[in-house]
C-alpha positions as CSV (number, residue, x, y, z in Angstrom):
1,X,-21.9,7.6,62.0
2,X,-20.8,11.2,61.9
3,X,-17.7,12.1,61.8
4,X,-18.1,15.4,64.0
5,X,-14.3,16.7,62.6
6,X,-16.3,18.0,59.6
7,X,-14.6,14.7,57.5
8,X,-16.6,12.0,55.4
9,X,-19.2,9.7,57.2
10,X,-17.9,6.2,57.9
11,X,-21.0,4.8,55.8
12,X,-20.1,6.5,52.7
13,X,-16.3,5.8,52.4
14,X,-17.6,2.1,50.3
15,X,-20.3,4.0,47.9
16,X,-16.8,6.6,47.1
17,X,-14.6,3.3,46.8
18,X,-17.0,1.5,44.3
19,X,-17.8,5.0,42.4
20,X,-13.6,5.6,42.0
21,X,-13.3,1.7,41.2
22,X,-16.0,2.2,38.3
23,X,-14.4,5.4,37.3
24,X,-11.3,3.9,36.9
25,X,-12.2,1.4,35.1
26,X,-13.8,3.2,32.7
27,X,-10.9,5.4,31.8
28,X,-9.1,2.7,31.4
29,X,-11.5,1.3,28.9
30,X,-11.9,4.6,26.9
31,X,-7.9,4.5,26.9
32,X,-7.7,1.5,25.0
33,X,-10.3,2.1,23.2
34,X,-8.6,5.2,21.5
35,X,-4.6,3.2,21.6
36,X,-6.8,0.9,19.0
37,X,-8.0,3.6,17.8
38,X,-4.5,5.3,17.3
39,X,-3.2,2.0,15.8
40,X,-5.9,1.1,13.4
41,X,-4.5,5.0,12.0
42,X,-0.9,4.2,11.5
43,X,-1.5,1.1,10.0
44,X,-4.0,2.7,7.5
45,X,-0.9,5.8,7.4
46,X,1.6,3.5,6.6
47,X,-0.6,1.6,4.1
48,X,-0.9,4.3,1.8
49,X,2.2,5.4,2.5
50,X,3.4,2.4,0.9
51,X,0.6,2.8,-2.1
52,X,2.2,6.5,-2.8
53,X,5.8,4.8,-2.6
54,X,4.8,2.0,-6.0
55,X,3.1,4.5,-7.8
56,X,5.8,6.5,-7.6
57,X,8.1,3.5,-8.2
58,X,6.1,2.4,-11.4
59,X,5.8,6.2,-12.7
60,X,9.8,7.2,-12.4
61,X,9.8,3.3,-14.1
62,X,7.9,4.3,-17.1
63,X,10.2,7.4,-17.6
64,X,13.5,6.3,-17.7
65,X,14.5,6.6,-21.0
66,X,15.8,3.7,-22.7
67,X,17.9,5.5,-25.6
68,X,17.8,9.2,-26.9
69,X,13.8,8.6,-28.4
70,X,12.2,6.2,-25.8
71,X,11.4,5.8,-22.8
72,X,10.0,2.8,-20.7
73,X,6.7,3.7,-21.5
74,X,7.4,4.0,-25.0
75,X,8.8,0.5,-25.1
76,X,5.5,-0.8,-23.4
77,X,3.6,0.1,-26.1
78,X,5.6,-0.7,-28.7
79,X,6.3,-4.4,-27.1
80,X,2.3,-4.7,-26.3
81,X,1.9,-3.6,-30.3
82,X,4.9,-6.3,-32.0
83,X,4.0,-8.8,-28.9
84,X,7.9,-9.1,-28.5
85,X,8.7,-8.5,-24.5
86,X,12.5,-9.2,-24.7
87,X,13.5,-6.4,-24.4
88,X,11.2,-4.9,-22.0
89,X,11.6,-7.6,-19.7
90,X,15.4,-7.1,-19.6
91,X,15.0,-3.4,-18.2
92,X,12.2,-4.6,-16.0
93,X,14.3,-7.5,-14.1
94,X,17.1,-5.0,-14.3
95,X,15.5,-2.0,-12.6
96,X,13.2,-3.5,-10.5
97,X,15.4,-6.3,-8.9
98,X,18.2,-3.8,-7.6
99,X,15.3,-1.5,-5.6
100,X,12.8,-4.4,-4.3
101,X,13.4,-7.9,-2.9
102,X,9.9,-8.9,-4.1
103,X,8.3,-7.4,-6.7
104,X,5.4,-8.2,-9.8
105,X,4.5,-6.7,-13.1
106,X,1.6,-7.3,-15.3
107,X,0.5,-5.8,-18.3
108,X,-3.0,-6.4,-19.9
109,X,-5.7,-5.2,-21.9
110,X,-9.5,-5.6,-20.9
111,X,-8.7,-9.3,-19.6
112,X,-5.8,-10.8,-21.1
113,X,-2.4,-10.4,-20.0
114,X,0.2,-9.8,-22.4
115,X,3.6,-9.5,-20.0
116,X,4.3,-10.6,-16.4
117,X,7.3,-10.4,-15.0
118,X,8.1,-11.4,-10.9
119,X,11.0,-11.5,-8.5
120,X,9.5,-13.1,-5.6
121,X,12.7,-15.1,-4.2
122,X,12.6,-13.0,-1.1
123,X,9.4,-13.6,0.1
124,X,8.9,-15.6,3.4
125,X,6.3,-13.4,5.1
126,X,3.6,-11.1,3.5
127,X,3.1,-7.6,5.2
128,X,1.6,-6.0,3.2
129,X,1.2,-5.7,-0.6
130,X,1.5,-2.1,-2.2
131,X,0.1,-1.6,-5.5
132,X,0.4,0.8,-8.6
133,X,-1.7,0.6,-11.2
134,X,-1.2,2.9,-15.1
135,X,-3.3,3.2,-18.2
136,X,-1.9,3.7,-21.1
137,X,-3.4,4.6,-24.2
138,X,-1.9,2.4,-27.1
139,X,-2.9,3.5,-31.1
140,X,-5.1,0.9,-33.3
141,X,-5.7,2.2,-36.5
142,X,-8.1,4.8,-37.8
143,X,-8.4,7.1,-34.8
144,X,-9.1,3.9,-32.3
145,X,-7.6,4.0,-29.1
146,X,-7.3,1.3,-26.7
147,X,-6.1,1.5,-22.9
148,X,-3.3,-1.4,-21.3
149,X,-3.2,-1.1,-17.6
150,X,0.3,-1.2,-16.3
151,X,0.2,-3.1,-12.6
152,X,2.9,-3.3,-10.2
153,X,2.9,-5.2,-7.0
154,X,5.5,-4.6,-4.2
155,X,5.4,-7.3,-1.4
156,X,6.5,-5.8,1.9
């Protein structure tokens, strides 16, 4: 029936009802569709956030100087070349275990490791693991040159 005010016919008011009900509900599916979307982000954000944070951790680590000739990186090499890791390991336990809770260091060539070193008393709950990885190019005679990769894994 016709509403003769100039308003909306009586028969029509439950086709607008059903059309706003749809509408609604599909805004409401697009909006959590991009909050997901949104979240997914920041986690990815503050994954490689935490990737740049250990490779900066492990490269300020391989500078520190250990007397007025070496530094860290220096002492890698030489302990990889004499397979003697005392000393390297000292500084490693040292540095790493007043800046991290839960922390792992490997050193290998091709697929043998030579060093690892861990502080994993902290850990009750994984997060999310960061990870640095270095090459370093370690002298083997006549012009040969090999490459030791440098790993470091912070648990978060």
């Amino acid at each position: 029936m016709l509403n003769k005010k100039g308003g909306i016919a009586a028969e029509e008011i439950r086709g607008i009802l059903t059309f706003m009900f749809v509408a609604v509900i599909a805004l409401l599916l697009f909006y959590s569709c991009s909050v997901n979307k949104a979240a997914k982000e920041y986690k990815e954000l503050k994954f490689s956030k935490g990737e740049i944070e250990a490779a900066k951790a492990l490269n300020f680590f391989l500078e520190i100087p250990v007397d007025e000739e070496r530094k860290v990186m220096d002492l890698v090499v030489e302990s990889y070349s004499n397979e003697d890791y005392t000393e390297f390991d000292s500084i490693t336990k040292q540095y790493f275990s007043n800046i991290y809770s839960d922390w792992r260091l490997i050193i290998f060539s091709k697929h043998k490791t030579f060093y690892e070193s861990r502080d994993e008393s902290g850990i009750r709950y994984v997060n999310s693991i960061w990870i640095a990885e270095e090459y370093l190019p370690v002298f083997k005679g006549s012009e040969d040159f090999e490459f030791i990769r440098v790993i470091l894994y912070i648990y978060n």
